[in-house]
PDB file as gemmi writes it, atoms N, CA and C in Angstrom:
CRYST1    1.000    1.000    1.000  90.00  90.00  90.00 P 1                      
ATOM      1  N   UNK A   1      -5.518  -4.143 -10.415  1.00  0.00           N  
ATOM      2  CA  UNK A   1      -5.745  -4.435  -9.022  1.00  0.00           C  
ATOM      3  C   UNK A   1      -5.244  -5.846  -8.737  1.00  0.00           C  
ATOM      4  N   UNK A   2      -4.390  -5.850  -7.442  1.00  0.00           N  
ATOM      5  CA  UNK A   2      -3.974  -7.497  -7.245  1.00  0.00           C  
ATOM      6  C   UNK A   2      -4.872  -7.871  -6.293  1.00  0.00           C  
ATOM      7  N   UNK A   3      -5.182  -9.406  -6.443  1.00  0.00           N  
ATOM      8  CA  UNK A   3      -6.234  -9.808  -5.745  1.00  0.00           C  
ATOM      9  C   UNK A   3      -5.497 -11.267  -5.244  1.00  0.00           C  
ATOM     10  N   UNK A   4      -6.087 -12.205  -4.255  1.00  0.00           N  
ATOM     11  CA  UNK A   4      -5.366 -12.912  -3.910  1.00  0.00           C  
ATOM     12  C   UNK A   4      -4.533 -12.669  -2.497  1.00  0.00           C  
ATOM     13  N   UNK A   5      -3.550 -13.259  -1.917  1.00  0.00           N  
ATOM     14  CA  UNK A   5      -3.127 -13.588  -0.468  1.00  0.00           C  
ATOM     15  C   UNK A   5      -1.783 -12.311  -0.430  1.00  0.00           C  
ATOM     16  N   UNK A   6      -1.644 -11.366   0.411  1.00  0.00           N  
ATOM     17  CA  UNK A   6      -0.813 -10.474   0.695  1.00  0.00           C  
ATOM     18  C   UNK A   6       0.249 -11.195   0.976  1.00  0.00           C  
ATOM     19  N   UNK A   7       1.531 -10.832   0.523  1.00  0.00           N  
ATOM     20  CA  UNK A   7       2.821 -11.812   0.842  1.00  0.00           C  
ATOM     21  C   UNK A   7       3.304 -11.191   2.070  1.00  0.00           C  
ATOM     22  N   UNK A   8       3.836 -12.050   2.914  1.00  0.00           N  
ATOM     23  CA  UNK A   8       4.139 -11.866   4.114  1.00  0.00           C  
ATOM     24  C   UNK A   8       5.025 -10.735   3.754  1.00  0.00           C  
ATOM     25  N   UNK A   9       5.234  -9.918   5.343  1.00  0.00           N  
ATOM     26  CA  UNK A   9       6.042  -8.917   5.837  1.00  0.00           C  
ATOM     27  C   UNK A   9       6.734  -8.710   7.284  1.00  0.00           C  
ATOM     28  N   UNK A  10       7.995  -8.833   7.102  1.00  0.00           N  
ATOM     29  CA  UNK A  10       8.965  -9.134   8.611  1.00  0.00           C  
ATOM     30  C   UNK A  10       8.786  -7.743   8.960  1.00  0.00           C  
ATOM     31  N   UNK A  11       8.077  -7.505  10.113  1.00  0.00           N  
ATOM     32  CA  UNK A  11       7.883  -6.728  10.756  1.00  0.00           C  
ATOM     33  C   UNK A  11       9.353  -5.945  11.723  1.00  0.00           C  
ATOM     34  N   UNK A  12      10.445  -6.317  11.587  1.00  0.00           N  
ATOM     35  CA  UNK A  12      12.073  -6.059  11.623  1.00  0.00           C  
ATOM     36  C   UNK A  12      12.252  -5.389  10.576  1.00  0.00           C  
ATOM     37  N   UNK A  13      12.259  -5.870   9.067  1.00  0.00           N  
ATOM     38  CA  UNK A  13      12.334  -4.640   8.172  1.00  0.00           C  
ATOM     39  C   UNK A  13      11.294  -3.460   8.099  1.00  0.00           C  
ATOM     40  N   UNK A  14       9.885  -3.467   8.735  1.00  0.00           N  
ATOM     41  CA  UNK A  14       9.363  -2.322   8.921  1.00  0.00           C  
ATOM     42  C   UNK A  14       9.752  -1.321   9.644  1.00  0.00           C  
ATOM     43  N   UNK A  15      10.193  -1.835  10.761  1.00  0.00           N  
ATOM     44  CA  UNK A  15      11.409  -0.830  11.639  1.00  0.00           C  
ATOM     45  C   UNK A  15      12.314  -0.457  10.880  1.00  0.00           C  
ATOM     46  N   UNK A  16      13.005  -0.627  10.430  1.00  0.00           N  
ATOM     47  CA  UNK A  16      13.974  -0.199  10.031  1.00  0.00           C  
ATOM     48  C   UNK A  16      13.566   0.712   9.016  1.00  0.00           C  
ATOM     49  N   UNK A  17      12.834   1.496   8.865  1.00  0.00           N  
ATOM     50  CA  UNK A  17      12.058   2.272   7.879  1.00  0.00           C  
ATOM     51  C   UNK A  17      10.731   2.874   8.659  1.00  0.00           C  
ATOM     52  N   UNK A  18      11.288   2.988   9.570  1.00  0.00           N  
ATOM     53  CA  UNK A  18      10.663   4.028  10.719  1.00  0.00           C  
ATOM     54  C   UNK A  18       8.960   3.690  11.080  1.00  0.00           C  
ATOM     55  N   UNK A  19       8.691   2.687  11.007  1.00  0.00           N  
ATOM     56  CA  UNK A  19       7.182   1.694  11.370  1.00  0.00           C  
ATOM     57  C   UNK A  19       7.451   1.665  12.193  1.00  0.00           C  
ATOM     58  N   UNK A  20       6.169   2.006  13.326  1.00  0.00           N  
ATOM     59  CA  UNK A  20       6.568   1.637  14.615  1.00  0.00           C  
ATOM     60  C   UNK A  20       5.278   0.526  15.417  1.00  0.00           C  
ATOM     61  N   UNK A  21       4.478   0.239  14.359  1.00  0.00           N  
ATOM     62  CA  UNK A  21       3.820  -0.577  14.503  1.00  0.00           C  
ATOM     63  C   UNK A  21       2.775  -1.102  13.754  1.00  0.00           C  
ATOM     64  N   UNK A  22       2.142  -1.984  13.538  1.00  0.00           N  
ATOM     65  CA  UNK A  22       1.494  -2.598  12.991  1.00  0.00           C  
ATOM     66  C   UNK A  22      -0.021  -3.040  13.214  1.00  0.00           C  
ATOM     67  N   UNK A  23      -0.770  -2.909  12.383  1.00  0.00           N  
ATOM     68  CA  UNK A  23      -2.392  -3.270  12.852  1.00  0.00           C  
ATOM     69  C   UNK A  23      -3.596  -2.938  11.936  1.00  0.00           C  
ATOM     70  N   UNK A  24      -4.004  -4.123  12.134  1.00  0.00           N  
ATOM     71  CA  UNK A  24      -5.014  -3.809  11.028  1.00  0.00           C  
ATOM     72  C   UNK A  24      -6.894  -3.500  12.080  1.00  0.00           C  
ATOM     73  N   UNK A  25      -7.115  -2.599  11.150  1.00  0.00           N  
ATOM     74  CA  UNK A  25      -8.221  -1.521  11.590  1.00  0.00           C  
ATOM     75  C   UNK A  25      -9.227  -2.759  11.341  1.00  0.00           C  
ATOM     76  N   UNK A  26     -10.331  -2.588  12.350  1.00  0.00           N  
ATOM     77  CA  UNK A  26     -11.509  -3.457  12.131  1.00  0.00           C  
ATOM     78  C   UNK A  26     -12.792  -2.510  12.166  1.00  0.00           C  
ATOM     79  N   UNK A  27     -14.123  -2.996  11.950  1.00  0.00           N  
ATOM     80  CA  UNK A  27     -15.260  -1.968  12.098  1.00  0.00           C  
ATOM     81  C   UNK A  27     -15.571  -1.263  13.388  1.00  0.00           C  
ATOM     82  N   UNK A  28     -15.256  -1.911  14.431  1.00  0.00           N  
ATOM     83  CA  UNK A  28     -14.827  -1.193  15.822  1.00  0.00           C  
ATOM     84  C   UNK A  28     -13.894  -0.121  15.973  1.00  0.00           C  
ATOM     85  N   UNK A  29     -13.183   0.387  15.104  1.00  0.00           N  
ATOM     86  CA  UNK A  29     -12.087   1.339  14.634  1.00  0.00           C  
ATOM     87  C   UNK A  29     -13.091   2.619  14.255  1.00  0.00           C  
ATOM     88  N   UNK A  30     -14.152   2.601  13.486  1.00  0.00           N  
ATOM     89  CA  UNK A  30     -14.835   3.009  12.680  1.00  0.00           C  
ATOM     90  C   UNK A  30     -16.072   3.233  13.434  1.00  0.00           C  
ATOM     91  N   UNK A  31     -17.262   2.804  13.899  1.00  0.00           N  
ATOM     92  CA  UNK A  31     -18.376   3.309  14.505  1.00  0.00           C  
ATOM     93  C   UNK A  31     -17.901   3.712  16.144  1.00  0.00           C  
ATOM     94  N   UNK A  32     -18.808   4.219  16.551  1.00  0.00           N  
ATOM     95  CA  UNK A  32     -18.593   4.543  18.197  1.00  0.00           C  
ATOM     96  C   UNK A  32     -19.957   3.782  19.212  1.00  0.00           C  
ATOM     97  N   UNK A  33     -20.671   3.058  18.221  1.00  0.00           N  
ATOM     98  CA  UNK A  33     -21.912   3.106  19.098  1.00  0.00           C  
ATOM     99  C   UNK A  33     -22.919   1.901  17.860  1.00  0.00           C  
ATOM    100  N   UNK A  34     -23.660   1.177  18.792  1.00  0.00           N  
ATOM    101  CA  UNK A  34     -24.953   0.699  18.005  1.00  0.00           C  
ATOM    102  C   UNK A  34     -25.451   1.336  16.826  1.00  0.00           C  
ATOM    103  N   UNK A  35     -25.932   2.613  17.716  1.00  0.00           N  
ATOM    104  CA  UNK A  35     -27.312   3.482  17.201  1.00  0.00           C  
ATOM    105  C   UNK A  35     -25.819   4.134  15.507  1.00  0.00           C  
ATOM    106  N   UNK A  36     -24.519   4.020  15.785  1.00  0.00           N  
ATOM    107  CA  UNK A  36     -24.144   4.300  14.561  1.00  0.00           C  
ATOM    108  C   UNK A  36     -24.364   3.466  13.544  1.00  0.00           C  
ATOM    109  N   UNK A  37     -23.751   2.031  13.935  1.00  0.00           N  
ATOM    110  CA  UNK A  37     -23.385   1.482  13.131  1.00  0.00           C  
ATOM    111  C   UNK A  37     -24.551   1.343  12.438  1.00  0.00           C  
ATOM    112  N   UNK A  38     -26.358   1.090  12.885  1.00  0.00           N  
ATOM    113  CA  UNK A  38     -27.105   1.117  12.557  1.00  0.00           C  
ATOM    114  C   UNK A  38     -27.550   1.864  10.838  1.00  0.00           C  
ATOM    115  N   UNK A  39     -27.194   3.486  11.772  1.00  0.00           N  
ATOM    116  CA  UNK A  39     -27.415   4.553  11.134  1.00  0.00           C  
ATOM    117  C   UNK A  39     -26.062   4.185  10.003  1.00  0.00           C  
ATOM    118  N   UNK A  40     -24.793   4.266   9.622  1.00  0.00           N  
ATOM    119  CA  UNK A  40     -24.106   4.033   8.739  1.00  0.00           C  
ATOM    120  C   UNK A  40     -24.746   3.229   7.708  1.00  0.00           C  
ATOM    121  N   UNK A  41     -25.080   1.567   8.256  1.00  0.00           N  
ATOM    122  CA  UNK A  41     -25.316   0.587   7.243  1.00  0.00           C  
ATOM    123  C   UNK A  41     -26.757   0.680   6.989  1.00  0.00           C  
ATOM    124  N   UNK A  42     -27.333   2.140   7.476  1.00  0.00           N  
ATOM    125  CA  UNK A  42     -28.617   2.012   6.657  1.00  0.00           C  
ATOM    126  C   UNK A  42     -28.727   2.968   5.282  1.00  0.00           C  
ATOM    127  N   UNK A  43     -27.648   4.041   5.325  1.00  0.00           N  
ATOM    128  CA  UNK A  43     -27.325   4.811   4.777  1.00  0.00           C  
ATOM    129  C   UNK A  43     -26.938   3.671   3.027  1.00  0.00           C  
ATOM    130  N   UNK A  44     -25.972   3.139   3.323  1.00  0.00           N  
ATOM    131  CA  UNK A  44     -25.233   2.457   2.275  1.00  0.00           C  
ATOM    132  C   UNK A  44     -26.396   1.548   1.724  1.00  0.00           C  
ATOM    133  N   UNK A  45     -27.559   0.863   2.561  1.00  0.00           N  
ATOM    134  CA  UNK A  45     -28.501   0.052   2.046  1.00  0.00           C  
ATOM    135  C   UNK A  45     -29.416   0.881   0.821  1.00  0.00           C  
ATOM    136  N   UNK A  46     -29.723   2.170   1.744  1.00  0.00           N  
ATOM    137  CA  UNK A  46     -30.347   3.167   0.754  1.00  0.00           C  
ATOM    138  C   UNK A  46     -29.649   3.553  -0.449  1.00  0.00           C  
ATOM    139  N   UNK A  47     -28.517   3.503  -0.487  1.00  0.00           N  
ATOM    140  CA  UNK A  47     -27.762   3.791  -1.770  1.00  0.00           C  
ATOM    141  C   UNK A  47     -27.931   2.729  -3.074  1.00  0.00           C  
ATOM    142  N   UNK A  48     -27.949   1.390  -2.421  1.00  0.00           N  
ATOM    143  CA  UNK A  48     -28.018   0.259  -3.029  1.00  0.00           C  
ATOM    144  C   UNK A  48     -29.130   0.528  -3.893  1.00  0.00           C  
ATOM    145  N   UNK A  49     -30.157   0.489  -3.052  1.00  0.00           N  
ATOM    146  CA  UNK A  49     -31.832   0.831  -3.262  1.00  0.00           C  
ATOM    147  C   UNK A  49     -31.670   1.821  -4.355  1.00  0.00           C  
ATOM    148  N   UNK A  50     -31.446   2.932  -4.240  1.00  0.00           N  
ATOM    149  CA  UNK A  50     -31.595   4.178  -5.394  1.00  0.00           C  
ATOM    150  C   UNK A  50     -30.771   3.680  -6.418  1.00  0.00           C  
ATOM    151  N   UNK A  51     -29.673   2.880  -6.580  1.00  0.00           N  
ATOM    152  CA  UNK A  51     -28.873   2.248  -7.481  1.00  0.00           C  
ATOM    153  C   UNK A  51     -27.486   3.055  -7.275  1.00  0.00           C  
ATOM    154  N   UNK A  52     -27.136   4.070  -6.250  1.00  0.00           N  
ATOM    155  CA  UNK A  52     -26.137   5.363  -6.703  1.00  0.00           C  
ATOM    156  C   UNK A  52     -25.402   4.010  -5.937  1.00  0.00           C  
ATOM    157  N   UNK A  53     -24.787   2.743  -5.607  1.00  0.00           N  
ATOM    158  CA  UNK A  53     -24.270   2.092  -5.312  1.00  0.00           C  
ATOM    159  C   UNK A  53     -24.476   0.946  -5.995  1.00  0.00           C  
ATOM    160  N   UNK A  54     -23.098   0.247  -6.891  1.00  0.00           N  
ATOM    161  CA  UNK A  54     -23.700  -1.022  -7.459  1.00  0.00           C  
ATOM    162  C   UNK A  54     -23.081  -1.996  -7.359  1.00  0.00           C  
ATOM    163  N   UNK A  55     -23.554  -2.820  -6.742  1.00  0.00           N  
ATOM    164  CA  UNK A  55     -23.173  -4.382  -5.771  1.00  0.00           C  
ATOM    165  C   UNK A  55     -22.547  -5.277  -7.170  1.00  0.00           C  
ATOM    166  N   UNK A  56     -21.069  -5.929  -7.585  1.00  0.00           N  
ATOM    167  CA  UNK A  56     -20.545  -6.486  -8.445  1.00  0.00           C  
ATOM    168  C   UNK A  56     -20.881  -8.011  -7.602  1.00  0.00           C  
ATOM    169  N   UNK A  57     -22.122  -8.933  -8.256  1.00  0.00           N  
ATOM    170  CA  UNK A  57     -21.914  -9.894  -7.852  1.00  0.00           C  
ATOM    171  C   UNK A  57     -21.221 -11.067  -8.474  1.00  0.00           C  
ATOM    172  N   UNK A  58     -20.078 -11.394  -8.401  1.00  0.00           N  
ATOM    173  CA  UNK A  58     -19.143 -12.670  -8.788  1.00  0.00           C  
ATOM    174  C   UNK A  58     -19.561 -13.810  -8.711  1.00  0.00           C  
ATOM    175  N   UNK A  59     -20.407 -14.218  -7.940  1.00  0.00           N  
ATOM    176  CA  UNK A  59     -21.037 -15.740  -8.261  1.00  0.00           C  
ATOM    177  C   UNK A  59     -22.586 -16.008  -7.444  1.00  0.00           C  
ATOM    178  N   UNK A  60     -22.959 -16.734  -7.752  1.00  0.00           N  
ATOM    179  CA  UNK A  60     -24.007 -16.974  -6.680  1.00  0.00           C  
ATOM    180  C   UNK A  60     -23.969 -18.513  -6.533  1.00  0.00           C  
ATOM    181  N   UNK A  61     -23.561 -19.475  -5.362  1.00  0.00           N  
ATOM    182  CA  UNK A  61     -23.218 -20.589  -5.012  1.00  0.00           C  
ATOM    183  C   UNK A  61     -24.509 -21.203  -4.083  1.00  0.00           C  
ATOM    184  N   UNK A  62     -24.907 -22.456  -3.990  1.00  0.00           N  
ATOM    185  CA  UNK A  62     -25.927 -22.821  -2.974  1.00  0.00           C  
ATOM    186  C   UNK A  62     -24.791 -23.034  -2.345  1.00  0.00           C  
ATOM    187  N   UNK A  63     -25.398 -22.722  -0.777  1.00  0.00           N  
ATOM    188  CA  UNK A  63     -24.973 -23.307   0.409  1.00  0.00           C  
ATOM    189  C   UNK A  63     -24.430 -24.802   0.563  1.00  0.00           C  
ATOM    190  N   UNK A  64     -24.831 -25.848   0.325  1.00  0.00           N  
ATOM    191  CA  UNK A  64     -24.414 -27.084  -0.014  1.00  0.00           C  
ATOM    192  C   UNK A  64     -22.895 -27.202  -1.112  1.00  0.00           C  
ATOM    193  N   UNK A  65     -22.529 -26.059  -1.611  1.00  0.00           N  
ATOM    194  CA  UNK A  65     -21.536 -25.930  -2.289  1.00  0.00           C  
ATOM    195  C   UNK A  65     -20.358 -25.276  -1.821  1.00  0.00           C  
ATOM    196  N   UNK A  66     -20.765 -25.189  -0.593  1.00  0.00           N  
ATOM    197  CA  UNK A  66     -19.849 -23.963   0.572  1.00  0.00           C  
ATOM    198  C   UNK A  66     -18.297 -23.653   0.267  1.00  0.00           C  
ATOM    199  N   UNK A  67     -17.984 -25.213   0.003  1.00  0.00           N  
ATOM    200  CA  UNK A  67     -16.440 -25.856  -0.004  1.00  0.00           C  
ATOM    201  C   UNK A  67     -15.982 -25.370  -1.466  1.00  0.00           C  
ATOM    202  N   UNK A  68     -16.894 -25.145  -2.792  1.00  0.00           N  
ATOM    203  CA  UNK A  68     -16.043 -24.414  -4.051  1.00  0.00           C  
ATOM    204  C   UNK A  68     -16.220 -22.435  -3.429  1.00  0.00           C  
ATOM    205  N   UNK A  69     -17.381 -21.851  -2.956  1.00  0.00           N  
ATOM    206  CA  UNK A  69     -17.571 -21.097  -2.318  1.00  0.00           C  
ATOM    207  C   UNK A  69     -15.334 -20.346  -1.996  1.00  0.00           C  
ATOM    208  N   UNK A  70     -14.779 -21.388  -0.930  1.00  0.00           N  
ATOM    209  CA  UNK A  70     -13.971 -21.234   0.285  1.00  0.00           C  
ATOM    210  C   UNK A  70     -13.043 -21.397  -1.062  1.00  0.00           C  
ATOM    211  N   UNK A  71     -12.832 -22.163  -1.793  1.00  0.00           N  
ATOM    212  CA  UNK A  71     -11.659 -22.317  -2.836  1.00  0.00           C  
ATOM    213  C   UNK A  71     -12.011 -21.045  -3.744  1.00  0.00           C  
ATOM    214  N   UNK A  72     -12.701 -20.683  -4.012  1.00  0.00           N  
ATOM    215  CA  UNK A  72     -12.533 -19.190  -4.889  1.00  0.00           C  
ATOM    216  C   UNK A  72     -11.998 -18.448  -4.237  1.00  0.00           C  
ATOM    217  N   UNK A  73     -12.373 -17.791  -2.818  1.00  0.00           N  
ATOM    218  CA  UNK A  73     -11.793 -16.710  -1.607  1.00  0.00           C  
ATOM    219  C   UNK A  73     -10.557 -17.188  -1.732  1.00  0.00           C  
ATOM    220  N   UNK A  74      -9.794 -18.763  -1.111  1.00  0.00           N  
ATOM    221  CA  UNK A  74      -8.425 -19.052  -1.154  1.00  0.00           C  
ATOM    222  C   UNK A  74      -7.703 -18.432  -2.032  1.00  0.00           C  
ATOM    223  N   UNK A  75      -8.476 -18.648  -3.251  1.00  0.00           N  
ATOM    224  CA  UNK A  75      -7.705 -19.106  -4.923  1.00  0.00           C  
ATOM    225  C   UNK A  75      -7.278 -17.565  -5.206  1.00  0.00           C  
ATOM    226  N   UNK A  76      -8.190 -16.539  -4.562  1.00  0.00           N  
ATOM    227  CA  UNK A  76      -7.768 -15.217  -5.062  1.00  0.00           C  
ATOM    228  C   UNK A  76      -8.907 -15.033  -7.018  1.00  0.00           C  
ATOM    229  N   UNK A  77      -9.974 -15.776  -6.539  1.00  0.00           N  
ATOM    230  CA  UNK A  77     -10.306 -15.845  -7.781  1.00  0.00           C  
ATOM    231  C   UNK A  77     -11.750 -14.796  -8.225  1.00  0.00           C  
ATOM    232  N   UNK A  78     -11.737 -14.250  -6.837  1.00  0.00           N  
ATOM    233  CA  UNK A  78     -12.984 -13.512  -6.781  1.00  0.00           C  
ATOM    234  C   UNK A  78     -13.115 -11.724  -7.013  1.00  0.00           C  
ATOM    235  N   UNK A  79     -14.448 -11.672  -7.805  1.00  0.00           N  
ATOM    236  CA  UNK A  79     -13.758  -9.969  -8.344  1.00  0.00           C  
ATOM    237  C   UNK A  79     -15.182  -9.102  -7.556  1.00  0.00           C  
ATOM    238  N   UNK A  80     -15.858  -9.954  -6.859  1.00  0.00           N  
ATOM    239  CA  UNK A  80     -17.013  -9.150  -5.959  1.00  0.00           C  
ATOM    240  C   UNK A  80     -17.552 -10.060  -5.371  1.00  0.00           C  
ATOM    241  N   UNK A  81     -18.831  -9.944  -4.974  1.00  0.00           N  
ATOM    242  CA  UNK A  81     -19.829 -10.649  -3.810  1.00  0.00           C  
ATOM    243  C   UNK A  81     -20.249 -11.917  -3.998  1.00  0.00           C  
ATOM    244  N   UNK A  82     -19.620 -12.904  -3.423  1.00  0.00           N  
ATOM    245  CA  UNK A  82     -19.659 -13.899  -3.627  1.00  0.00           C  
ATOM    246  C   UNK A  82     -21.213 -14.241  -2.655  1.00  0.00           C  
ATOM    247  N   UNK A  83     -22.275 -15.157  -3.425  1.00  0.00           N  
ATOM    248  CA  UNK A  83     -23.441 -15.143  -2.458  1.00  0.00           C  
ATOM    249  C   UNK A  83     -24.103 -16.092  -2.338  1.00  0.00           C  
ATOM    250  N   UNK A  84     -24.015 -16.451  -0.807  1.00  0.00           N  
ATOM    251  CA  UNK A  84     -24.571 -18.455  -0.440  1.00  0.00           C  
ATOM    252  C   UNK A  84     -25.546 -18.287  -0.620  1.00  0.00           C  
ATOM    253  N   UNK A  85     -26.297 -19.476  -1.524  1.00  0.00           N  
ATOM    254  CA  UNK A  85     -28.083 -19.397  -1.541  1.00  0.00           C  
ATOM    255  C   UNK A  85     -27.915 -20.677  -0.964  1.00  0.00           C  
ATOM    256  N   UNK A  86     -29.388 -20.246   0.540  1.00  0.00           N  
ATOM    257  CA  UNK A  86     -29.576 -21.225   1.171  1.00  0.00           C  
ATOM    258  C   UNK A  86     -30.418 -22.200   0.241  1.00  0.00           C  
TER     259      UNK A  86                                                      
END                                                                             
């Protein structure tokens, strides 16, 4: 798996290879409503809970450390949930 910063892409050579456009999907793409998104992310919480979902946590940083926190994300150095303790 590559991890780290996606190398740019000239959206001219995507045309030319029959792209006709470009866009990246956000969670608004994905629910239709409150009462979903609700219902979705309670679903996945419960999974957590029973364990049939298992959270890879990569570091646990205090908050006061925010700034090595932002250099791991940059660095491409992170392999799961990076997590601010207040």
């Amino acid at each position: 798996m590559r991890v780290g910063l996606v190398p740019p892409a000239r959206s001219s050579e995507l045309t030319k290879h029959g792209s006709l456009f470009v866009t990246r999907p956000s969670l608004q793409h994905y629910v239709a409503s409150r009462e979903e998104l609700e219902q979705r992310s309670n679903e996945v919480l419960q999974m957590i809970v029973r364990g049939d979902l298992k959270l890879r946590i990569y570091k646990r940083i205090r908050l006061e450390d925010v700034r090595q926190a932002h250099l791991d994300l940059e660095g491409g150095r992170t392999t799961g949930k990076l997590l601010l303790i207040p």
